[in-house]
MARMAR-173549 format. One record per atom (N, C-alpha, C, O): residue in one letter; z, x, y. Coordinates in steps of 0.2 Angstrom, whole numbers, plus 2048, in hexadecimal, padded with zeros to 3 digits. Layout:
! MARMAR-173549
AZXY ...
END
This chain:
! MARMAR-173549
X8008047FA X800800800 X800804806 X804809807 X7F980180B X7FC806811 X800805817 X8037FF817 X80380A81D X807805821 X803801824 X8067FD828 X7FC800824 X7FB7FD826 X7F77F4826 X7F47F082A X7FB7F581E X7F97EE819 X7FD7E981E X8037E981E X7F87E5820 X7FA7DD820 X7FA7DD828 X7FC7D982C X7F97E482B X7FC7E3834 X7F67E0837 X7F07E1835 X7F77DD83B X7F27DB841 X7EF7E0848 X7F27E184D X7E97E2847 X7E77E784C X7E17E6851 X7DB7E584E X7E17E6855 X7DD7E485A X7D87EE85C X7DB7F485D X7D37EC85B X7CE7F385D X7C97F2863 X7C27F2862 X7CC7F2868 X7C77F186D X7C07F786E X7C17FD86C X7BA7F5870 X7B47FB871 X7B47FB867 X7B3800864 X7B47F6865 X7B27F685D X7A97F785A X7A67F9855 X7A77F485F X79F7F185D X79F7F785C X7A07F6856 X79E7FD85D X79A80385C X79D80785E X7A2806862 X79B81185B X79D81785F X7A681785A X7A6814854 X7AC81A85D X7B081B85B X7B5815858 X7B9815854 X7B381185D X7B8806859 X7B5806853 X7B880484E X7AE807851 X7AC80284C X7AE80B845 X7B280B841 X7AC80F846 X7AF813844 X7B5810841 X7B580D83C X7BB813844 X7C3810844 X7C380C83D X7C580D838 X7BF803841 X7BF7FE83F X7BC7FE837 X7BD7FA833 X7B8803835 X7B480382E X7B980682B X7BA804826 X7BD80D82D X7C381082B X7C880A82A X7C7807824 X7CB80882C X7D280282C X7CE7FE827 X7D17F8826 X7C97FE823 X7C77F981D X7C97FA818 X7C87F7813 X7CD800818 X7D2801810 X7D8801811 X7DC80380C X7D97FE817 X7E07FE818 X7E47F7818 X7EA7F781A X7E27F2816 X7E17EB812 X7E67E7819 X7EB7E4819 X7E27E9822 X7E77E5824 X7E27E1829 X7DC7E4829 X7E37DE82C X7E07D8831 X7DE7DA837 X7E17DD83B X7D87D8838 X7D47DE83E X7D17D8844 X7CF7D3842 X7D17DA84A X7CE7D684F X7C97DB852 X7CC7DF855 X7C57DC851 X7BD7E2854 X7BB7DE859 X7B87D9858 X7BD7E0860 X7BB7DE867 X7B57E2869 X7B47E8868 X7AF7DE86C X7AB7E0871 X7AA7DC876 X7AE7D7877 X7A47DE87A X7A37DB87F X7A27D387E X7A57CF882 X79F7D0879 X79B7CC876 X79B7CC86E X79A7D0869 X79E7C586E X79D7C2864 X7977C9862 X7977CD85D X7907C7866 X78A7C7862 X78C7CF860 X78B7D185B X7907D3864 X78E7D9864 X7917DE85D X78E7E285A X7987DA85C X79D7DB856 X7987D784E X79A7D9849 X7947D484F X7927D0848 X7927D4842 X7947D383D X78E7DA846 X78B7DD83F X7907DE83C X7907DC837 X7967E283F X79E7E683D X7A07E183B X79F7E2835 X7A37DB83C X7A47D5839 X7A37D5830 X7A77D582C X79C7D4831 X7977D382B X79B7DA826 X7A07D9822 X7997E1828 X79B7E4825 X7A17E5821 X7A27E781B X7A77E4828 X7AD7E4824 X7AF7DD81F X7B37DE81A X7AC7D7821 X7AC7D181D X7A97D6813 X7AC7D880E X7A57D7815 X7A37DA80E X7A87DE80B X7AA7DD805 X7AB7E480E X7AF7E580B X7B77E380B X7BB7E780B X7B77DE80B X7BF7D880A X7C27D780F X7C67D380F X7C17DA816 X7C67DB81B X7C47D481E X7BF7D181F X7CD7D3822 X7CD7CC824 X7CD7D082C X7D17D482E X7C87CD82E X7C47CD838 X7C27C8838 X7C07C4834 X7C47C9840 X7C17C5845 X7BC7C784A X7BB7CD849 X7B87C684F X7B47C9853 X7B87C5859 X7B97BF85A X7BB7CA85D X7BD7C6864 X7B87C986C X7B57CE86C X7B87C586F X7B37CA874 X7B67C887A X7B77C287C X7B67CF880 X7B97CE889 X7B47D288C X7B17D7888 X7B27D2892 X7B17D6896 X7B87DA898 X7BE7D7898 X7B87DF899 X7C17E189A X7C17E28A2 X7C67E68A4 X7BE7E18A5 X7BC7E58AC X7BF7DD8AF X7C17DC8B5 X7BD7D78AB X7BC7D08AC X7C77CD8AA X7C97CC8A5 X7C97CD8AF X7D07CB8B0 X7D27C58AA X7D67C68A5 X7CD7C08AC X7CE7BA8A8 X7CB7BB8A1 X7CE7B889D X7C87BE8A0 X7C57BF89A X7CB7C5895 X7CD7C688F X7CB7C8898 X7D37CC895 X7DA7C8893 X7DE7C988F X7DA7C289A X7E07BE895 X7DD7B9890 X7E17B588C X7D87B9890 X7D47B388B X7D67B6886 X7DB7B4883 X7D47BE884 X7D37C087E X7DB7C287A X7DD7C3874 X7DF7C2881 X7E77C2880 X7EA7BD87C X7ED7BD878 X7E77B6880 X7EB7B087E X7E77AD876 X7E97A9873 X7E27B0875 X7DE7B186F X7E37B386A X7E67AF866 X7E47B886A X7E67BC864 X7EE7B9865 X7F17BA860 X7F07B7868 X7F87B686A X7F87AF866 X7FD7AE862 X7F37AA867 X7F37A4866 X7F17A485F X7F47A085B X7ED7A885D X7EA7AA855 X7EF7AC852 X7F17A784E X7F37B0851 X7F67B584C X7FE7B684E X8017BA84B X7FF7B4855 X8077B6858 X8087BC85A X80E7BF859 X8017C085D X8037C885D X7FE7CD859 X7F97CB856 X8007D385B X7FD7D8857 X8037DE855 X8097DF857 X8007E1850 X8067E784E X8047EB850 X8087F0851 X7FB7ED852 X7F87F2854 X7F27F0859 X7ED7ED859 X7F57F685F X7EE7F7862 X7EC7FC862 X7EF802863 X7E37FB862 X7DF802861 X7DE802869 X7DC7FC86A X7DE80486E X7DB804874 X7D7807876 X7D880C87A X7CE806872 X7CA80D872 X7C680D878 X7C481287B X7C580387A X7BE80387F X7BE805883 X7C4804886 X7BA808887 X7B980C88E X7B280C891 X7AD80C88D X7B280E898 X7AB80D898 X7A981589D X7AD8188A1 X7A181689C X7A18208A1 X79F81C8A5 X79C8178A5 X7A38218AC X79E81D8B4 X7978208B3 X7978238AE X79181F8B7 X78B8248B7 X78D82B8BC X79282E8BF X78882C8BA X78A8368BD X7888358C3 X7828338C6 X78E8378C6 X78A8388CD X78B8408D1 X7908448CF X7868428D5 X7888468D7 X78E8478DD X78F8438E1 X79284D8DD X79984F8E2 X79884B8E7 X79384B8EB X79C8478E8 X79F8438EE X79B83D8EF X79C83A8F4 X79683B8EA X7948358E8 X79582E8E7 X7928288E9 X79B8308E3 X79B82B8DF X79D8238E1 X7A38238E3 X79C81F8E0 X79C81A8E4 X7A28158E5 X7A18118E1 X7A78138E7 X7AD8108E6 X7AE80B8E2 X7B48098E1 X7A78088E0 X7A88038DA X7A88058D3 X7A88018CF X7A780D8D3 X7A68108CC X7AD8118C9 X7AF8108C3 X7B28148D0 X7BA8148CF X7BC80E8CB X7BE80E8C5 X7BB8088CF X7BD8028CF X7BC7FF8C8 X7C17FD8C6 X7B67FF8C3 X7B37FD8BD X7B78008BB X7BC7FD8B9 X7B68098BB X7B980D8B4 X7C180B8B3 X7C580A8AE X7C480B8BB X7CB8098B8 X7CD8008B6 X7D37FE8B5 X7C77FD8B7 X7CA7F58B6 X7CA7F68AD X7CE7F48A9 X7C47FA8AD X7C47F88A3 X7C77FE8A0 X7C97FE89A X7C88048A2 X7CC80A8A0 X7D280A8A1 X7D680E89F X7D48068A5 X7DD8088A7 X7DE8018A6 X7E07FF8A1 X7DE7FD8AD X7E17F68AD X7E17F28A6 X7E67EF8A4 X7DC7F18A3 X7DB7EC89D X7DF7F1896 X7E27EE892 X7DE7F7896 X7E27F8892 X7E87F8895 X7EB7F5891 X7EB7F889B X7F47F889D X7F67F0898 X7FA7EF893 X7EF7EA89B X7F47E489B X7F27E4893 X7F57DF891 X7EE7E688F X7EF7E4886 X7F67E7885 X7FA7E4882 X7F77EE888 X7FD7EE885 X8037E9889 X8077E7885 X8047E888E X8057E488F X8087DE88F X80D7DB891 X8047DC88B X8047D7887 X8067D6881 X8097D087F X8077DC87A X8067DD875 X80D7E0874 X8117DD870 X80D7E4877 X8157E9877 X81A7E6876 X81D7E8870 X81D7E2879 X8237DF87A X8237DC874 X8287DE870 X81E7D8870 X81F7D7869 X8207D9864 X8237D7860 X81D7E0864 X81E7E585F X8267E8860 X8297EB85C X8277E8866 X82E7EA867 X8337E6864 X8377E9861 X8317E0864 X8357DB864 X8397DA85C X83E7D7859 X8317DD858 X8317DC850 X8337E284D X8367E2848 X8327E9853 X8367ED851 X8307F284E X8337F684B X82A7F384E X8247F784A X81E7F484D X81B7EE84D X81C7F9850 X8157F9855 X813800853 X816804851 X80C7FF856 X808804855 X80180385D X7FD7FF85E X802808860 X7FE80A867 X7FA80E868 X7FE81286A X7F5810867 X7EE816866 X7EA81486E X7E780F86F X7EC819873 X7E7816879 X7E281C879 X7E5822878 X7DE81C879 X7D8822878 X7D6824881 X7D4820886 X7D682B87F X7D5831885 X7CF835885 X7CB833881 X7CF839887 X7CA83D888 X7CC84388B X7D0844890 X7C8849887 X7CB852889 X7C585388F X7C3859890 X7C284C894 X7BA851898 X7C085289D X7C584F89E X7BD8588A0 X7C085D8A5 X7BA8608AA X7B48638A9 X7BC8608AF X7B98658B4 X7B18638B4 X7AD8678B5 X7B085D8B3 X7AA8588B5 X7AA8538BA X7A884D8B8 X7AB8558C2 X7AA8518C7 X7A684D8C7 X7A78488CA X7A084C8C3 X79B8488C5 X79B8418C2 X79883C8C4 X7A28418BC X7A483D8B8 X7AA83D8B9 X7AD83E8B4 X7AE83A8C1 X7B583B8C2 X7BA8348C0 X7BF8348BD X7B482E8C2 X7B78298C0 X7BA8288BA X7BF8258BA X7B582B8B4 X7B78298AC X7BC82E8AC X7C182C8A9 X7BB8368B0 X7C083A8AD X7C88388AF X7CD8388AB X7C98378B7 X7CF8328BA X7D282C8B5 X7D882B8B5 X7CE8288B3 X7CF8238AE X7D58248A9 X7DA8218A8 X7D082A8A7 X7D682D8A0 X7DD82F8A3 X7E282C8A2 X7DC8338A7 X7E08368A8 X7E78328AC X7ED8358AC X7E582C8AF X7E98258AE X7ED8258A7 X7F28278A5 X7E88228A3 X7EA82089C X7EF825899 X7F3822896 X7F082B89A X7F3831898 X7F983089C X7FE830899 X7F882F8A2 X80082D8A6 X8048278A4 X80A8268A3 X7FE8238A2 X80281C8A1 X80781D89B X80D81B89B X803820893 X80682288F X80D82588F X81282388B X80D82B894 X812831892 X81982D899 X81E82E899 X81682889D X81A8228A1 X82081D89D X82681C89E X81A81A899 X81E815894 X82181788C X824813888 X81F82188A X820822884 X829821884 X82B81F87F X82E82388A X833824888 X83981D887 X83F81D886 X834817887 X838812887 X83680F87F X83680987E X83481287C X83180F877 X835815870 X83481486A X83A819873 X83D81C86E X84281786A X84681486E X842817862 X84881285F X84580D860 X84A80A864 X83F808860 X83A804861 X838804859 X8377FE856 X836809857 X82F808851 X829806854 X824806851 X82980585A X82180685D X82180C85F X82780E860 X81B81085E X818814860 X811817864 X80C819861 X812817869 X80C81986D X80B81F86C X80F82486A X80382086C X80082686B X7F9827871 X7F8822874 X7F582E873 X7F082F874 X7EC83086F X7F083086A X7E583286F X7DF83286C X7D983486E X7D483086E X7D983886E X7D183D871 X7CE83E86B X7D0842866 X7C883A86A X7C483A865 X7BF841864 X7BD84385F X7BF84386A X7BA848869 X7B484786E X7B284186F X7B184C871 X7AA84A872 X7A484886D X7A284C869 X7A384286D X79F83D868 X79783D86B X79583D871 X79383E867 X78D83C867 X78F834869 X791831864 X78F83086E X78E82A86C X78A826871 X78782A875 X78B81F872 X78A820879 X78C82087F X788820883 X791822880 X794824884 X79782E884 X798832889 X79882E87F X79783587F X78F83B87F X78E84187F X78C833880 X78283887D X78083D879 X784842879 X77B83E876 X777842872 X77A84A874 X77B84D86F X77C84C87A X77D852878 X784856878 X78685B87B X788851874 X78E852873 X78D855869 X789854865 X79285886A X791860864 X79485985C X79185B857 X79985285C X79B853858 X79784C856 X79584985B X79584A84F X79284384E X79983E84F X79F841850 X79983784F X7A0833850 X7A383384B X7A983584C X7A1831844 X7A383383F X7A983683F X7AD83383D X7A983D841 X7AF841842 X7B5840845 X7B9844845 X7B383B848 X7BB83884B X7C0836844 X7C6837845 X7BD833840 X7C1833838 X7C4837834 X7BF839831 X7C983A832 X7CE834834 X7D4834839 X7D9831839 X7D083A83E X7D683B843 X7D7836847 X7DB83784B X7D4832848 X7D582D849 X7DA826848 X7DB82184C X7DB827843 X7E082383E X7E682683E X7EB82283D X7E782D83F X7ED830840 X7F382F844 X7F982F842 X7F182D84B X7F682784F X7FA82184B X80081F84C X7F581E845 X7F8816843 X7FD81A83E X7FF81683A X7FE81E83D X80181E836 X805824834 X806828830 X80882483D X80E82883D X81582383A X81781D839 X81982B839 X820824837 X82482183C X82682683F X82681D83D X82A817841 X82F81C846 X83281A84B X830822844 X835827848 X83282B84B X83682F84E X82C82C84C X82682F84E X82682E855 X827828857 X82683585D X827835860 X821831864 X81B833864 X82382B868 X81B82986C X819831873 X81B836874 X81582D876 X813832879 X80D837877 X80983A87A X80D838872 X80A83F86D X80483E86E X80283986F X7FF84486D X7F9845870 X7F5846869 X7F8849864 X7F0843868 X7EC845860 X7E4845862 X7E0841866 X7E284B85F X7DC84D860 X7D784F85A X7D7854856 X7D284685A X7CF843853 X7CC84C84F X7CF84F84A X7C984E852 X7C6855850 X7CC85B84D X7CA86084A X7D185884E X7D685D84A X7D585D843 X7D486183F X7D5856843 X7D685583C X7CF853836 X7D0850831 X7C9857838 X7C4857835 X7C585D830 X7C7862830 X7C185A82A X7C1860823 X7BA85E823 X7B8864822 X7B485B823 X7AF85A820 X7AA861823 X7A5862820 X7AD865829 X7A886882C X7A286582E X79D869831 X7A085F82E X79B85A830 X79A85C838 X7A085C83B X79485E83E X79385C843 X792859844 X79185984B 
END
């Protein structure tokens, strides 16, 4: 049995890239999955997939940038199932490149409504119940880009996320929730693009390493999916 038999887990950024990843991994772990994207249509295939191999999903879908549509998908899962035991916090979005002193003040504005604020209020939302039950599980995904101006929005984003973490990690000790970060790696994907060195793939299984720490497991903690590759795969 895993720990993670029978929990309820929310994966936001599922359709594709490092969520659907994740979510095709969590199909041996016999526990109940919600694969968020933008749009029903966009999660179907994932859907289809993991239906075939036994797992009990749902396809939920928000604009996360979209206020109302974040509590929709809140009051969804809250109204469905009473809560979540896990969240995966993957989705994010890249600003476009702009060149130094460019960048537009709407590109700030986007990257932190769907990179910081929507992740603040899921956990927001979900936390206190997993407190409450006494074993939670919090994975918010970061990124190692550095010293790329022309990408400040996406890069500032993280680095929110990273605060908010190591902000809220110290209330969560003697909880059994545990918050974690997650830097997948630079990915081929699309948001990572073509000439990033690792295929997505390889986020596996360091990716998973967050959910299945034990209950006494320090939150805050940094995990880097490429640590823990053996396949030597690019």
């Amino acid at each position: 049995m895993s720990l993670l038999t029978n929990k309820r887990i929310l994966i936001t950024g599922a359709s594709r890239g490092v969520g659907e990843q994740i979510a095709l991994a969590l199909a041996d772990h016999s526990c109940q999955l919600f694969v968020h994207s933008r749009t029903l249509a966009n999660s179907a295939e994932l859907v289809a997939r993991l239906k075939k191999k036994g797992v009990q999903v749902e396809a939920v879908a928000a604009q996360l940038e979209n206020e109302s549509d974040v509590a929709t998908l809140i009051k969804t899962i809250q109204d469905g199932v009473g809560g979540l035991d896990v969240l995966y916090n993957n989705a994010a979005i890249m600003s476009p490149w702009s060149e130094a002193h460019t960048t537009p003040a709407a590109d700030y504005r986007l990257s932190f409504e769907v990179n910081v604020i929507a992740l603040a209020k899921l956990c927001d939302a979900f936390l206190p119940g997993m407190v409450e039950r006494g074993w939670g599980r919090i994975v918010n995904v970061t990124s190692g880009i550095e010293n790329i101006r022309e990408l400040l929005p996406y890069s500032i984003s993280k680095a929110a996320v990273d605060r908010y973490v190591r902000d809220v990690a110290p209330s969560l000790k003697d909880t059994g929730v545990v918050m974690s970060l997650l830097d997948p790696g630079w990915l081929r994907t699309s948001l990572g693009g073509e000439q990033a060195p690792n295929s997505v793939e390889t986020c596996i299984p360091g990716a998973l390493v967050p959910l299945l720490l034990p209950d006494d497991a320090a939150s805050g903690q940094f995990f880097c999916a490429q640590d823990y590759r053996s396949d030597g795969a690019p």
